[in-house]
Backbone bond lengths (Angstrom), bond angles and torsions (degrees), N, CA, C in turn:
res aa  C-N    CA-C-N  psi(-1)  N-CA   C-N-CA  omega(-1)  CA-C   N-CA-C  phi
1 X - - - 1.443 - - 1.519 106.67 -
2 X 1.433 117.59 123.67 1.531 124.02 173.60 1.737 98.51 -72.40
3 X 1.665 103.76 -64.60 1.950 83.16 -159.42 1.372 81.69 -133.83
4 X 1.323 111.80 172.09 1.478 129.80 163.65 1.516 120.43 -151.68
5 X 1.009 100.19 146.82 1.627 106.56 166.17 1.501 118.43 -169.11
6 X 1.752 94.12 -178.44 1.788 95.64 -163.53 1.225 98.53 -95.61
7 X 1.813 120.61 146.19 1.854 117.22 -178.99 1.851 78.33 -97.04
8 X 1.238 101.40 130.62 1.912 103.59 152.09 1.714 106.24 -69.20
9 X 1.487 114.34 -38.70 1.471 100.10 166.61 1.128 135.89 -48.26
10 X 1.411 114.35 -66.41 0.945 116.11 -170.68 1.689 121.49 -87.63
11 X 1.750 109.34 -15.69 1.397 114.17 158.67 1.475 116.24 82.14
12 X 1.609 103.07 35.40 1.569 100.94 177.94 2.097 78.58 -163.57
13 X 1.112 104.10 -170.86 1.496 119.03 -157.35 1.540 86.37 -121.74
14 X 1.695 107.57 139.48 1.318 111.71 168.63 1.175 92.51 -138.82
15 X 1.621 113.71 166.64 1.151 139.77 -159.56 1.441 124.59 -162.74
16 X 1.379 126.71 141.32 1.603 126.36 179.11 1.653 109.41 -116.64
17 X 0.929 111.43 149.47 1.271 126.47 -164.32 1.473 131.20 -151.97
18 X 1.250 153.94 116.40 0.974 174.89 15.99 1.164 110.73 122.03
19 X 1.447 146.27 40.99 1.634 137.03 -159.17 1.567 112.33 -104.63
20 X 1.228 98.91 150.98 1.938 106.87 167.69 1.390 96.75 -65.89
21 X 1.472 107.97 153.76 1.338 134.48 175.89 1.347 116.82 -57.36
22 X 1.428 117.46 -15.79 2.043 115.74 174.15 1.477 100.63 -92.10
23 X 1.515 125.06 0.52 1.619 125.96 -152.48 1.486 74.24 -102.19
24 X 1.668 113.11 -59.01 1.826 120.11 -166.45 1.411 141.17 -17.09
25 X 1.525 119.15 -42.27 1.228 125.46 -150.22 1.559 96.27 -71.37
26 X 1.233 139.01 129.94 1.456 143.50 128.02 1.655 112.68 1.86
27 X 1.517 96.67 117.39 1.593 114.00 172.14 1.765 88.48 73.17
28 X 1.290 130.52 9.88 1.635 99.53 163.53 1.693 104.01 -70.02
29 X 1.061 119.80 155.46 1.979 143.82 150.92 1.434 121.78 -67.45
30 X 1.151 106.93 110.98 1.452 122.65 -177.87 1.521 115.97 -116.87
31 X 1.439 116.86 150.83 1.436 114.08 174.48 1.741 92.71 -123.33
32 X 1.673 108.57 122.01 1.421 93.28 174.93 2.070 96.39 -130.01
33 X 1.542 102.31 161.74 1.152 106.15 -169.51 1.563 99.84 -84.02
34 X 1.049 104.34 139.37 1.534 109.02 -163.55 2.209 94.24 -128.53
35 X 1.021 99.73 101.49 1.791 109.63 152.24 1.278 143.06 -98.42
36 X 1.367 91.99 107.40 2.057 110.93 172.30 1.525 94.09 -95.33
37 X 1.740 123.83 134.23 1.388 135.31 122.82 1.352 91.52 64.70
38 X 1.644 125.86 32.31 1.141 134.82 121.06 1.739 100.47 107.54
39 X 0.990 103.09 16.55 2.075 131.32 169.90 1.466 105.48 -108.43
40 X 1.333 110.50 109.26 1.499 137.67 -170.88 1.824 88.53 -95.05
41 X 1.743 107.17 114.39 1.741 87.72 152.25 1.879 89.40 -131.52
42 X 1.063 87.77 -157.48 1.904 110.16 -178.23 1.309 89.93 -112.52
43 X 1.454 108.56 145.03 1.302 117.78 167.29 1.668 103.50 -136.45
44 X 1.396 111.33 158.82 1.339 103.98 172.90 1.966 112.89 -65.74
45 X 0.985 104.61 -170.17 1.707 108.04 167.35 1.775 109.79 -177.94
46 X 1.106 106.27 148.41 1.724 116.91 176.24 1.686 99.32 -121.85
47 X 1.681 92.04 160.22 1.674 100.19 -162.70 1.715 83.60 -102.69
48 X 1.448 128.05 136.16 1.539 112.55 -170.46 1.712 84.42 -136.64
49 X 1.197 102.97 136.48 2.004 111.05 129.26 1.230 123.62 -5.17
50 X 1.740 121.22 115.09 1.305 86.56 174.17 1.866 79.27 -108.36
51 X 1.447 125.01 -173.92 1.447 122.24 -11.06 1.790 117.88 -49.15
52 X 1.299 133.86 140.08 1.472 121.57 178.23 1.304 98.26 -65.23
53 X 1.479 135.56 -50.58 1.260 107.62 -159.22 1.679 75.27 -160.79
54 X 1.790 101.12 144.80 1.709 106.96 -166.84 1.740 93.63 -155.54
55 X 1.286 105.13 70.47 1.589 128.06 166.48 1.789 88.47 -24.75
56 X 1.430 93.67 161.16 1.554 110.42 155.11 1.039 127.66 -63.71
57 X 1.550 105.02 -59.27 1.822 114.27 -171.87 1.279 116.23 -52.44
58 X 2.057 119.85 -21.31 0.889 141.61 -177.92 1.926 119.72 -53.84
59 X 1.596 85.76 -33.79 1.759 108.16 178.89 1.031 111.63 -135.67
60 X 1.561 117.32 53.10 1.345 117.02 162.93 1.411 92.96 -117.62
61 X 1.466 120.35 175.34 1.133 136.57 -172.57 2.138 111.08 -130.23
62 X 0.995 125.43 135.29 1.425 114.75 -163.56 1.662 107.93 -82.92
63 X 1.481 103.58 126.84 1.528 107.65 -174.92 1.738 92.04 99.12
64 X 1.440 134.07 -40.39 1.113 116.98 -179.47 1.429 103.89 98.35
65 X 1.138 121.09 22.27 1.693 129.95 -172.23 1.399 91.53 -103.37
66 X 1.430 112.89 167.96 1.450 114.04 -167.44 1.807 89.66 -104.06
67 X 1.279 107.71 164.85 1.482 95.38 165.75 1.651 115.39 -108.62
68 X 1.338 89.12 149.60 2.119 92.99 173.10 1.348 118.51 -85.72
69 X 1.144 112.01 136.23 1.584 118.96 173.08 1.351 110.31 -76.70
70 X 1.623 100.81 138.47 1.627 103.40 -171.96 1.736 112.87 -105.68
């Protein structure tokens, strides 16, 4: 695991990670060692899609106009 952290949005801990190509596929199950404040445990983990999560308001544009590239 490169980084992790907790979303208050979304209310669970995500994380990116570094895997061999048989680890890769989407929805495989992982156990990775996860350290807080110097206490190593295992935690489960799933291989997900990113974007993780891509609200609407996120890709809307205001007025609903498209925007121009500059």
């Amino acid at each position: 695991m490169t980084s992790h952290t907790w979303s208050p949005l979304l209310k669970r801990y995500l994380a990116l990670a570094t895997l061999q190509s048989a680890h890769a596929a989407t929805g495989t199950q992982l156990q990775v060692e996860h350290t807080v404040e110097f206490q190593r445990r295992r935690v489960a983990g799933t291989v997900v899609e990113r974007p993780f999560f891509d609200p609407p308001r996120k890709r809307s544009t205001p007025g609903g106009r498209a925007r121009r590239a500059t």
